[in-house]
N, C-alpha and C positions, 0 to 999 in steps of 0.2 A: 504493500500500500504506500508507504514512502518511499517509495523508485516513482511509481506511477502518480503520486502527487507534484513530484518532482518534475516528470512529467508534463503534468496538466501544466504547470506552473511555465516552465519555458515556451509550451506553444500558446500559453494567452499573451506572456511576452511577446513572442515571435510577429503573433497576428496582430497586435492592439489597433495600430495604425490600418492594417487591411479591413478591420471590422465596422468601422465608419462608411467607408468607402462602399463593402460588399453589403451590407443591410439596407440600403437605397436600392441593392437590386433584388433584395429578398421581397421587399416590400410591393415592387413590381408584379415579384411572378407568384408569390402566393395569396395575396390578400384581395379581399374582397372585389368588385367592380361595381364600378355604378352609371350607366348612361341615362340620365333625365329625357335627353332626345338624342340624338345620332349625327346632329350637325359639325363634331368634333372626332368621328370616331372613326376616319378615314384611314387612320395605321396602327388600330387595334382589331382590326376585324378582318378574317378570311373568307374573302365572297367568291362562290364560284357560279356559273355561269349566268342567268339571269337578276343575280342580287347584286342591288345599288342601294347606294344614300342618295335618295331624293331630297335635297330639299333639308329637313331634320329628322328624317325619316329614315326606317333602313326598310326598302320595299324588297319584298322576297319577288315577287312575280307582278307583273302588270296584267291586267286581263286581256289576255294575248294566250290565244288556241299552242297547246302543246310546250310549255315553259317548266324549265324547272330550274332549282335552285339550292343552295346551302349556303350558311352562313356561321361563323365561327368565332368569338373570340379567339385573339391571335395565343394564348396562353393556355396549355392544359390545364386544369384545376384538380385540388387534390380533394376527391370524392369520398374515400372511402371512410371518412369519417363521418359524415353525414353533408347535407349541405340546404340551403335553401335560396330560391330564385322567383323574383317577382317579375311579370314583364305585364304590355298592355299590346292587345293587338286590335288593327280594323280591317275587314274583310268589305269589299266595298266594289260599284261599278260591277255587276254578276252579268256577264255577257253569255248568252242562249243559259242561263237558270244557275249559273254559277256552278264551278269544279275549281281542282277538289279538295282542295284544305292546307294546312300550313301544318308542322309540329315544331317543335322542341324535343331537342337530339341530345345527348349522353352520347359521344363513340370515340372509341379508341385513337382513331386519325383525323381529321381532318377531312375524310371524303369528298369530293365532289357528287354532286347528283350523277347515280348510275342508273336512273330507269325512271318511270313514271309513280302516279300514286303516291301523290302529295313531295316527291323528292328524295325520298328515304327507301328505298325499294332497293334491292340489293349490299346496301352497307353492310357492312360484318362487326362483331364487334360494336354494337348498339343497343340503344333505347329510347325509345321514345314516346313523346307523349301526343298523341295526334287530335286534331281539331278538322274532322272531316265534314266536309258538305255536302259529300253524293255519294249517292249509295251504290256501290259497284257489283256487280252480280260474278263470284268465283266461281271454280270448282268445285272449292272447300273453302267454308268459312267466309261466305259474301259478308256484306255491311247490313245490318240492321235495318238503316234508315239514311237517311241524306243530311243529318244531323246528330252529330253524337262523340263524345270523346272518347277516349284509347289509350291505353297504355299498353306496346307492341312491341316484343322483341323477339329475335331468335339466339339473342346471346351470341356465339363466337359464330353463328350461322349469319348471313347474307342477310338483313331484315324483311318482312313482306306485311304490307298491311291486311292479307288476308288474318281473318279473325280468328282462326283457330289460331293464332298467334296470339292473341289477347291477353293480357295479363288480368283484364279489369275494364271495365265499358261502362258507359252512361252515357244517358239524353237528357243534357237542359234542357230545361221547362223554355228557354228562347234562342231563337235563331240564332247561331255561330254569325251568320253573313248578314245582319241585319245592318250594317253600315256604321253600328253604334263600336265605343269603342271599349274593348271587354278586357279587364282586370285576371291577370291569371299567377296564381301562386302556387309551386312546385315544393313539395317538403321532402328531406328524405332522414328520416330521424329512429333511431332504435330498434332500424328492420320495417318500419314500418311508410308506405313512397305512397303522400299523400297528395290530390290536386284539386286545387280551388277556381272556382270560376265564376265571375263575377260577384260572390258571396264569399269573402274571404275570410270567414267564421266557421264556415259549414263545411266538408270537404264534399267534393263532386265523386272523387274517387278515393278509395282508400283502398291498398293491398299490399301485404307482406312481401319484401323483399329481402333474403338473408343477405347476410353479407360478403358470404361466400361465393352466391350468385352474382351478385353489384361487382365481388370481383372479378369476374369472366369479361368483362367487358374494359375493365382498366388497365391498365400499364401495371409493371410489376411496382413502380411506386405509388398505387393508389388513386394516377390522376386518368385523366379525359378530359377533349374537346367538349365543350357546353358550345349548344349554337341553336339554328332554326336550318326548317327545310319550308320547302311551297312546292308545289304543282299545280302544273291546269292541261286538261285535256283538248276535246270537244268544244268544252264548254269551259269559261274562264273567269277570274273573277284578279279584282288587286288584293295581293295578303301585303300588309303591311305591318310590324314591329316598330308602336311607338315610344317605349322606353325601355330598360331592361337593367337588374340588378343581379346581383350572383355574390352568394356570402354560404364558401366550405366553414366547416362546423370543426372539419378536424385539424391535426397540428401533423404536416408530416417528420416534425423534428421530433416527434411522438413516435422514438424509435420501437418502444415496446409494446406500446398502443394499450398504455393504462389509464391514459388521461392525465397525465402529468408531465413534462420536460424535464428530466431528473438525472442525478448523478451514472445512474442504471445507463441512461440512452447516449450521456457522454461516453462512457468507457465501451458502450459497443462499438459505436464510432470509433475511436480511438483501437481496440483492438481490432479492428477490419481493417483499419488504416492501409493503403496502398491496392488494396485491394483492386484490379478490374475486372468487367465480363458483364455481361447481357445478365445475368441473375443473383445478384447482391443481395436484393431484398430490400428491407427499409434502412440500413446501416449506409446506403448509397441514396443518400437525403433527398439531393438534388437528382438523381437518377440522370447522369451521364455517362453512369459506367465505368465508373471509378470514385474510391473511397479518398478523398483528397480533405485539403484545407476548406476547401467552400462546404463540405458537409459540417466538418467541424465548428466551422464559425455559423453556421445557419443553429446547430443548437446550441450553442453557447447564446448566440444573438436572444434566442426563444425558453432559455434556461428560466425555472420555474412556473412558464406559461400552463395552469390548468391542475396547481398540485394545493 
């Protein structure tokens, strides 16, 4: 124990001066976000094919036949400790009855849209929470109704909005596409992935998620892309994203995941030290694949957070 305080004691030396410096960029890539509107948020965001910032908007799709779309903060987030996300969306201008709906994405990468069906149709490696308009007729597991939300994954499989994928389904009592502009809050808390819509008291959907499953879907350090999808078929509608918030619950300096930042999660660090390769674990903080100085100053930075 006194070698290894010795230890400790030379690399706080060594870093004092890096540790200013590197917790401005900690602060970056782990901590909350918050957009009020989208008029600033040109190089925080990964838009791929039909999504733009209109204006102070981030429009997934214009009502334009056959468009699809993804959208991403530029930053993994670290999931698996729980997290919660506020956003406001309008669905608006329904060209031939409007198609087919927007979600909100959980996935591994960064995807671009690989298929139809709101956007999200083939991704791997996802979840998501769909807000669909038209009710599509499968092979297996058609859509309900032309209004209705979802919670849709196939886990490390390609996602598909067919319903026997469903985690958890409901119909608001009012129109997705009504023009109005609808409040939606995302919880995912003690196994339990909860989602609100425009009643942010009440949940719309509530269904067990273990943790072990939430991990199928994440990075081996716990994080994921958080973003939006849109599609339009036939028939087309504008999905727009007017504000949007994202606040992880967990700490990934929470090397032992007790809920605490503690002497325990230094010295793992510290004895991983040097370490590289594709599967570290959580002792590789920052998950680049190697057990360096930036993991070590990330929990020193967060020492005592949550104990």
């Amino acid at each position: 124990m006194r070698v290894m305080c010795k230890l400790l004691y030379g690399v706080i030396t060594m870093w004092r001066l890096a540790l200013v410096a590197y917790t401005i960029s900690l602060s970056v890539a782990y901590a909350q976000f918050n957009y009020p509107d989208f008029s600033s948020a040109h190089n925080s965001l990964i838009l791929h094919r039909d999504a733009a910032i209109v204006g102070n908007i981030l429009r997934l799709n214009p009502a334009r036949q056959y468009h699809y779309s993804t959208a991403y903060h530029n930053t993994p987030q670290y999931l698996a400790g729980g997290f919660e996300t506020f956003f406001t969306f309008r669905i608006s201008e329904l060209l031939y009855g409007g198609a087919d709906g927007l979600s909100f994405i959980i996935a591994r990468e960064p995807f671009p849209p690989i298929g139809c069906c709101l956007g999200y149709k083939g991704i791997p490696y996802s979840l998501v929470v769909e807000f669909d308009t038209h009710q599509n007729i499968y092979d297996a597991g058609s859509d309900p109704n032309a209004n209705h939300v979802s919670v849709n994954t196939r886990w490390e499989l390609p996602n598909s909005a067919q319903h026997i994928y469903s985690l958890a389904i409901a119909t608001p009592s009012f129109a997705l596409d009504s023009g109005e502009v609808i409040p939606v809050r995302v919880v995912y808390a003690s196994g339990v992935f909860s989602v609100y819509v425009r009643d942010l008291s009440q949940p719309l959907i509530q269904v067990s998620i273990a943790a072990t499953d939430l991990a199928r879907i994440l990075d081996q350090c716990g994080r994921a892309y958080v973003g939006f999808t849109g599609g339009s078929g036939a028939r087309a509608e504008n999905h727009d994203i007017l504000s949007w918030s994202f606040t992880p619950y967990g700490n990934p300096s929470d090397v032992d995941e007790n809920g605490c930042v503690d002497d325990a999660d230094l010295l793992a660090v510290l004895f991983a030290f040097g370490q590289t390769g594709g599967n570290l674990g959580r002792v590789d903080v920052n998950c680049d694949q190697v057990v360096d100085d930036a993991d070590l100053l990330q929990v020193l930075f967060n020492f005592g957070s949550g104990c």
